[in-house]
RORO-79363 format. One line per field, with one value per residue (C-alpha): chain; residue number from 1; residue in three letters; x, y negated, z. Coordinates in nm, 3 decimals, padded with zeros to 5 digits. Layout:
% RORO-79363
tortor	(A/...)
guse	(NUM/...)
fifi	(ALA/...)
c1	(X/...)
c2	(Y/...)
c3	(Z/...)
***
This chain:
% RORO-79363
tortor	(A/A/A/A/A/A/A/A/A/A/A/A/A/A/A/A/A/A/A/A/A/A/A/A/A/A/A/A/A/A/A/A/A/A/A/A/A/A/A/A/A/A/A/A/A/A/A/A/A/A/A/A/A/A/A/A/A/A/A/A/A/A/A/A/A/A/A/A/A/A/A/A/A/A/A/A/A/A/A/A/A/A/A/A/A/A/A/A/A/A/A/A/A/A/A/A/A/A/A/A/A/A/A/A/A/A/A/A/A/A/A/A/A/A/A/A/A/A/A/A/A/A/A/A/A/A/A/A/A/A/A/A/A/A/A/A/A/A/A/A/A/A/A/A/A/A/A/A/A/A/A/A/A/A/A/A/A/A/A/A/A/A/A/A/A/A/A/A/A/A/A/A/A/A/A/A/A/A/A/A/A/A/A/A/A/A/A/A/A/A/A/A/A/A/A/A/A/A/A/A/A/A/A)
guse	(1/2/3/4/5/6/7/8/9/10/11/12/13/14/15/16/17/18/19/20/21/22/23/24/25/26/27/28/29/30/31/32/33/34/35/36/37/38/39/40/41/42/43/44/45/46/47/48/49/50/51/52/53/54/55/56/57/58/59/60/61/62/63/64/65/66/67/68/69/70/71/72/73/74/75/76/77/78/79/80/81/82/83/84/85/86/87/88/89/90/91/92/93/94/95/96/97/98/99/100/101/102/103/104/105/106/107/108/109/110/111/112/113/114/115/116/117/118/119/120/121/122/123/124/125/126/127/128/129/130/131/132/133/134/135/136/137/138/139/140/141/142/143/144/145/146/147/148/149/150/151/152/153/154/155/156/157/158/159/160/161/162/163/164/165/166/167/168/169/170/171/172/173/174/175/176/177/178/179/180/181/182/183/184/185/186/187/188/189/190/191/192/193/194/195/196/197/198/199/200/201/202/203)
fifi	(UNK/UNK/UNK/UNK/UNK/UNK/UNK/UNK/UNK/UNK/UNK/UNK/UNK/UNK/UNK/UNK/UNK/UNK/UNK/UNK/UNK/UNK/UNK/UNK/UNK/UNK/UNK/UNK/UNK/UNK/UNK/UNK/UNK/UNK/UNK/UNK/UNK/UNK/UNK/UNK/UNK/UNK/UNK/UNK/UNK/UNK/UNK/UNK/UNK/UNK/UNK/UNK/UNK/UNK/UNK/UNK/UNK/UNK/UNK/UNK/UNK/UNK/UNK/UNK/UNK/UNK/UNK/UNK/UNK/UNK/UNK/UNK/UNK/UNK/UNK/UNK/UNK/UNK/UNK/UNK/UNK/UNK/UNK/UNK/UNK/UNK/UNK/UNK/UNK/UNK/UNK/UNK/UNK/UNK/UNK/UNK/UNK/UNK/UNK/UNK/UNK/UNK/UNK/UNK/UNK/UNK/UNK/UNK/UNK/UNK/UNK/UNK/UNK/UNK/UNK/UNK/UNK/UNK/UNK/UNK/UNK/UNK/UNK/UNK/UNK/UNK/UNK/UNK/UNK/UNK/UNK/UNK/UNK/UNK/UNK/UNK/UNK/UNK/UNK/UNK/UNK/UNK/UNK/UNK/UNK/UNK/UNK/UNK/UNK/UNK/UNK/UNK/UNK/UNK/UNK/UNK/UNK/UNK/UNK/UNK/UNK/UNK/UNK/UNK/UNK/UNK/UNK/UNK/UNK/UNK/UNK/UNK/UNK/UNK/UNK/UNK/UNK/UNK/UNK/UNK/UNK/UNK/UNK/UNK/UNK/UNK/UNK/UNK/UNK/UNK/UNK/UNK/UNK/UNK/UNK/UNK/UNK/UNK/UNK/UNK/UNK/UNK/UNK)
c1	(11.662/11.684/11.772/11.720/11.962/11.807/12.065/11.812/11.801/11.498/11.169/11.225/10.935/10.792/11.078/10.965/10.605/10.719/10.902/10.613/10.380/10.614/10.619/10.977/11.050/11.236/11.352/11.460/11.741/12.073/12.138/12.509/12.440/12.119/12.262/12.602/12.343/12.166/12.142/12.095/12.110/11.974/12.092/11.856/11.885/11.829/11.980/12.336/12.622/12.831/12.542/12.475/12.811/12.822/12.535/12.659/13.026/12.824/12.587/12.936/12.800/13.043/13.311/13.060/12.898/13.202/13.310/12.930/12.980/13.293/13.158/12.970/12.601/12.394/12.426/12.206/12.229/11.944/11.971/12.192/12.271/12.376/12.607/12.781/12.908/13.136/13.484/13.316/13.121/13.121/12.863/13.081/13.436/13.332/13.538/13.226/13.254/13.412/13.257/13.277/13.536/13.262/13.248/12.927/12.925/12.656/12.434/12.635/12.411/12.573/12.481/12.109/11.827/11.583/11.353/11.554/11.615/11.808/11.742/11.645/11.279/10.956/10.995/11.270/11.363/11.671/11.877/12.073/12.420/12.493/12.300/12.206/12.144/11.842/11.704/11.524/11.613/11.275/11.078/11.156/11.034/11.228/11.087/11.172/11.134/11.394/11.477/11.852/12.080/12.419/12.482/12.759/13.038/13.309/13.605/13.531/13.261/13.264/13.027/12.746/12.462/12.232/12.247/11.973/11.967/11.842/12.020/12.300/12.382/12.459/12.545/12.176/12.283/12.603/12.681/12.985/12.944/12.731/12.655/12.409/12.387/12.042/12.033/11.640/11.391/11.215/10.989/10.814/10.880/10.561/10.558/10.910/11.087/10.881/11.079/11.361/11.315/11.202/11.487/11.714/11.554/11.560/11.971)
c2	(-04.721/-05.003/-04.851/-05.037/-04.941/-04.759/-04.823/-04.847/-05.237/-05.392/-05.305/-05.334/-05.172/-05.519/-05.517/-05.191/-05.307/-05.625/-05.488/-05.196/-05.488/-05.620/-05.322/-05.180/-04.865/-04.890/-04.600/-04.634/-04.413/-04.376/-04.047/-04.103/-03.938/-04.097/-04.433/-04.336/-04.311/-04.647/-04.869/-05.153/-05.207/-05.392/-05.437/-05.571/-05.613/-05.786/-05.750/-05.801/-05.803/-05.531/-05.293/-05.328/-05.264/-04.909/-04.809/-04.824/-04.675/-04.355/-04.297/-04.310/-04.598/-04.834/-04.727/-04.680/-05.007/-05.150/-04.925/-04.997/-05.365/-05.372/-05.100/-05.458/-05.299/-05.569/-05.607/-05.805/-05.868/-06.019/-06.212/-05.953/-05.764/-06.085/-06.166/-05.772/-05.941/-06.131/-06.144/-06.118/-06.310/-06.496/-06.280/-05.965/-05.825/-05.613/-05.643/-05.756/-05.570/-05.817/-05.910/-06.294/-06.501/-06.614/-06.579/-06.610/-06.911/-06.975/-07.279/-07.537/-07.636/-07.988/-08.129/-08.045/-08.277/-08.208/-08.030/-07.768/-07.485/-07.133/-06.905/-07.135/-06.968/-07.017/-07.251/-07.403/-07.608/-07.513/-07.708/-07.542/-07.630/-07.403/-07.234/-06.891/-06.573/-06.501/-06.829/-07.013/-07.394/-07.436/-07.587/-07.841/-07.678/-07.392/-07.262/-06.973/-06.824/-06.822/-06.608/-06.632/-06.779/-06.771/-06.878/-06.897/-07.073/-07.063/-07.277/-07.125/-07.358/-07.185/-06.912/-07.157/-07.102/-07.316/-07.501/-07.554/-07.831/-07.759/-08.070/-08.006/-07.853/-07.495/-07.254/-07.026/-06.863/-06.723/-06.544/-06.401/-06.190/-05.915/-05.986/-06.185/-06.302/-06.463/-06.591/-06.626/-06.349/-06.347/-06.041/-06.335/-06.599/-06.527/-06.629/-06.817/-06.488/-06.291/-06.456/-06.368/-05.954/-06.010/-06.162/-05.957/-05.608/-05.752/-05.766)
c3	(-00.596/-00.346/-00.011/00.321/00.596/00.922/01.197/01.462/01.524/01.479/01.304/00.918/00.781/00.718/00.424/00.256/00.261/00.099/-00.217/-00.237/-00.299/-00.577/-00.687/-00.679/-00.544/-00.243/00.075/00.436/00.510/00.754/00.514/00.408/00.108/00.060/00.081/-00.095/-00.466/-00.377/-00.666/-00.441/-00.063/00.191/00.553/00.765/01.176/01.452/01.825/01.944/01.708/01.859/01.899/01.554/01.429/01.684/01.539/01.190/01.307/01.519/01.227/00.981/00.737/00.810/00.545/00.284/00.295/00.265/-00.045/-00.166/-00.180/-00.360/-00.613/-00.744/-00.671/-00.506/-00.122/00.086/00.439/00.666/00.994/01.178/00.897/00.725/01.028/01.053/00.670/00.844/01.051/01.373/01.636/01.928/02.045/02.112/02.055/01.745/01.376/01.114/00.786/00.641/00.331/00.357/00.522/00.772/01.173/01.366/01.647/01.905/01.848/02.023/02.292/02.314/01.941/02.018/02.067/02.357/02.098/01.989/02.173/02.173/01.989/01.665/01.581/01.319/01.006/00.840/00.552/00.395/00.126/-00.132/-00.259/-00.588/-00.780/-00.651/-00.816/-00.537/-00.423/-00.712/-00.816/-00.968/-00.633/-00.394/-00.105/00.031/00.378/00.599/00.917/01.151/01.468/01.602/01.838/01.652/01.325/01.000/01.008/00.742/00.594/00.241/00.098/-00.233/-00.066/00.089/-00.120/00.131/00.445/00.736/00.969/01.311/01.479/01.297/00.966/00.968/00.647/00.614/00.286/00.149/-00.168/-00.351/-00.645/-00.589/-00.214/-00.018/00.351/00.468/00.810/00.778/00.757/00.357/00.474/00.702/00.500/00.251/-00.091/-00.078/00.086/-00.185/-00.484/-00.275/-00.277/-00.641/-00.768/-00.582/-00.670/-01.014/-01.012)
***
C-alpha cells in the first residue's frame, strides 16, 4: 500500500486522487503504525521548513521515516517534503532527515533577471542528467509546475537526477537508491507528473 504522509502542511488530497485514477491503491495517514506497514511512501508538503519538521517530530514520524527509507522501500518526497530529505535549510534552524547530502538555499535574488521573481511558480522545463528510475527518458519535453522559494543545493552530483533553470541552474530532482526528492509538484503537473506516480507506485 502506498501511504501518503498527513503532517498537516498543505492540502495533499490532490495526490491520492491522482494515483486513484491510475489506479493504485493508495491511504493518507499520520498513524505510526499505519505508516510503519507502508509498502511505499510518499511525503508531500508545503509551508516553512521548520514547521514541517515539528510536525513530523510532535506526531513521532520522524524516526520511522528515517528507518523506512533505509529499510530500501520506495520514498518520495515532494516540494517540502522533498526538502525535510535534506541536511537542513536556510529557511530555519531545523536538522532535515537527512536522506541526501543536500541543503536547501533561498533563490539568490542577485543572479535573477527582472522576470523572475520569489517564490519560483507555474511551468517549468526541467533537464535530466542520469537516467532515473521515476522520470522517463522517452520524451523531450519534461514540464512541471513549480511553487517555492528555496531550492537544492548539493556537492554530491551523483544524486542530481535533473536540473531546472530559472535564471540560473538549480538541482529539481534527486535520487539515491530507493529514494526520491521532487522540488516540483507531479499531482499539478498533468500527464508528465502522471508518469511520475505511475512509475513510482510501480517500484
Amino acid at each position: 500500500m502506498i501511504t501518503i504522509i498527513d503532517y498537516k502542511a498543505g492540502n495533499i488530497r490532490s495526490i491520492q486522487n491522482m494515483l486513484r485514477k491510475l489506479g493504485y491503491e493508495c491511504q493518507i495517514s499520520d498513524n505510526f503504525k499505519i505508516i510503519e506497514m507502508a509498502d511505499k511512501i510518499i511525503l508531500p508538503g508545503v509551508g516553512s521548513f521548520d514547521h514541517g519538521v515539528e510536525q513530523l517530530k510532535q506526531l513521532g514520524l520522524w524516526q520511522l521515516l528515517i528507518k523506512k527509507a533505509h529499510n530500501k522501500i520506495p520514498f518520495l518526497g515532494i516540494c517540502l517534503g522533498a526538502q525535510l530529505m535534506g541536511t537542513g535549510s536556510e529557511e530555519g534552524d531545523k536538522e532535515g532527515l537527512g536522506l541526501f547530502d543536500m541543503h536547501n538555499i533561498r533563490f539568490e535574488i542577485n543572479k535573477l533577471n527582472k522576470h523572475h521573481k520569489i517564490p519560483h511558480m507555474g511551468w517549468g522545463n526541467i533537464d535530466l542528467l542520469k537516467d532515473s528510475k521515476i522520470i522517463s527518458n522517452q520524451t523531450e519535453d519534461h514540464r512541471y509546475y513549480f511553487v517555492h522559494s528555496y531550492h537544492f543545493t548539493t556537492n554530491d552530483e551523483s544524486i542530481i537526477s535533473a536540473m531546472c533553470r530559472y535564471s540560473y541552474n538549480f538541482p529539481c530532482a534527486l535520487e539515491k537508491d530507493n529514494i526520491f526528492a521532487l522540488q516540483f509538484h507531479p499531482e499539478k503537473s498533468h500527464k508528465y507528473g502522471m508518469d511520475i506516480l505511475r512509475k513510482f507506485a510501480d517500484l
